[in-house]
C-alpha positions in Angstrom: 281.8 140.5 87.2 279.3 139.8 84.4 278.8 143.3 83.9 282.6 143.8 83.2 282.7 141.3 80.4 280.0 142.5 78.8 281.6 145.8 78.8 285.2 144.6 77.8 283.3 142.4 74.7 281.8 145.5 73.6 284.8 147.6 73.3 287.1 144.8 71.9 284.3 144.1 68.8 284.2 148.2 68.3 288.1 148.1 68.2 288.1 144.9 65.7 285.4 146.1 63.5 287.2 149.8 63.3 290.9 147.5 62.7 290.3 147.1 59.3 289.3 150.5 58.4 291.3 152.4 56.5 291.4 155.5 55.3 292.7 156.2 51.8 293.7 159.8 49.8 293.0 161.1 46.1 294.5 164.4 44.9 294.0 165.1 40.9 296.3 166.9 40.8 299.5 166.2 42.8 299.0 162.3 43.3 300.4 160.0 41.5 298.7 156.3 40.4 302.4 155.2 39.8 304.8 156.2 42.8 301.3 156.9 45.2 300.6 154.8 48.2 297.1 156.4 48.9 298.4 157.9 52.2 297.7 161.6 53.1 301.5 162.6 52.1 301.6 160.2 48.6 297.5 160.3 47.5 296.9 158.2 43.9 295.7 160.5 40.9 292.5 158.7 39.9 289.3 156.8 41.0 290.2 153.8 39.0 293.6 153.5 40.7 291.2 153.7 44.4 288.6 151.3 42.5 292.0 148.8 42.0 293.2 148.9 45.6 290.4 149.2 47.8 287.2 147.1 47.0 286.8 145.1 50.1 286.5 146.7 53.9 285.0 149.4 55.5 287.1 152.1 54.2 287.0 155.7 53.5 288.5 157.6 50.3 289.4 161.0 50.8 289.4 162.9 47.8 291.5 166.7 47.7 290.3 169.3 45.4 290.4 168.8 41.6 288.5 166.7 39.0 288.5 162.7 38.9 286.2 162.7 35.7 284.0 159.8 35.8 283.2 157.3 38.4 282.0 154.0 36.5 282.0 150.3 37.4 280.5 147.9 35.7 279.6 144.4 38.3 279.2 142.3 35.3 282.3 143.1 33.2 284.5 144.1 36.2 285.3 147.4 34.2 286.0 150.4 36.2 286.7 154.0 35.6 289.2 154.0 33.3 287.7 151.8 30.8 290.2 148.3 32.0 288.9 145.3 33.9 289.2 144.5 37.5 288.6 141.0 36.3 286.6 139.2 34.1 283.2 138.8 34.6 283.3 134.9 35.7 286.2 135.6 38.1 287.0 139.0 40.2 283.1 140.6 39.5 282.9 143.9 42.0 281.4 142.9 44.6 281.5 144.3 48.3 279.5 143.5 51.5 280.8 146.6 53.5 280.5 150.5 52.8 283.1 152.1 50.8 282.9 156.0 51.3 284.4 158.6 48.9 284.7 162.3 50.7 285.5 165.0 49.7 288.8 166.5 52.1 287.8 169.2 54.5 287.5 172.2 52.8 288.1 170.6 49.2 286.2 170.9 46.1 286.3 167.8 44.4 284.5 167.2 41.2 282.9 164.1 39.9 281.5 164.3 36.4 279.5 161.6 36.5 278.5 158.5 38.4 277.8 155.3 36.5 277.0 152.0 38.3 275.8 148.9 36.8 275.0 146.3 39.3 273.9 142.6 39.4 270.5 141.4 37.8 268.8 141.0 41.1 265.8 143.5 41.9 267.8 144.5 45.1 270.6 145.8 44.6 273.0 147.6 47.3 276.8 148.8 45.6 278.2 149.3 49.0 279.3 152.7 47.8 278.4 156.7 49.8 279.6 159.6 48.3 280.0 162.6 50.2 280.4 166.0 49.8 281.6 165.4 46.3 279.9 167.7 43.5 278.7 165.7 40.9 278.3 167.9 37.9 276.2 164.9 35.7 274.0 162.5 35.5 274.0 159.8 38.6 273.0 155.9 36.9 272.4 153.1 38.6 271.5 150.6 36.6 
């Protein structure tokens, strides 16, 4: 009997942890940051749009084939991508304690110009953030 407790904890905290992840889409060029969801069928346009919407949770970002231009964020500021604030940098600072992966879609080519990430003043810093199969054309800076 103790056995099958075990077992049933096990697979309940593997079906809460996977609850709240999500999975999110990106297309460049078909999605749209205004009338997008981030589902498969309505994807947003841009990373700053993903960078607005999903910044807590295990979550994966699938990105289609085109170019999202620069990845930037900025813990200190709160400034992301497109060059606006997620927050100032007393309230709303970037800040994540689960992974947030950006993939690129089965058989897509997505590009990423550059990757800029400017975290806290600690020595150890983690961003939380995996990028996969993405082709980053420029420099990567973590700073």
């Amino acid at each position: 009997m103790k056995k099958i407790a075990i077992v049933v904890f096990a697979i309940v905290m593997v079906m809460y942890q996977g609850a709240f992840a999500l999975t999110y889409y990106l297309d460049a060029v078909k999605g749209s940051d205004t009338t997008g969801d981030g589902s498969s069928v309505r994807p947003w346009k841009s990373l700053a749009k993903s960078q607005r919407m999903v910044h807590t949770g295990e979550n994966t970002i699938i990105l289609r084939t085109g170019n999202y231009g620069r990845y930037y964020e900025d813990s200190h500021t709160g400034e992301i991508s497109d060059g606006t604030r997620f927050g100032s940098a007393w309230e709303n600072q970037i800040a994540r304690n689960s992974w947030i992966t950006y993939k690129a879609d089965l058989g897509a080519v997505a590009v990423i110009t550059s990757i800029d990430i400017i975290g806290q003043t600690t020595k150890y810093f983690n961003s939380y953030l995996k990028f996969t199969g993405i082709k980053v054309t420029g420099p990567v800076r973590l700073r």
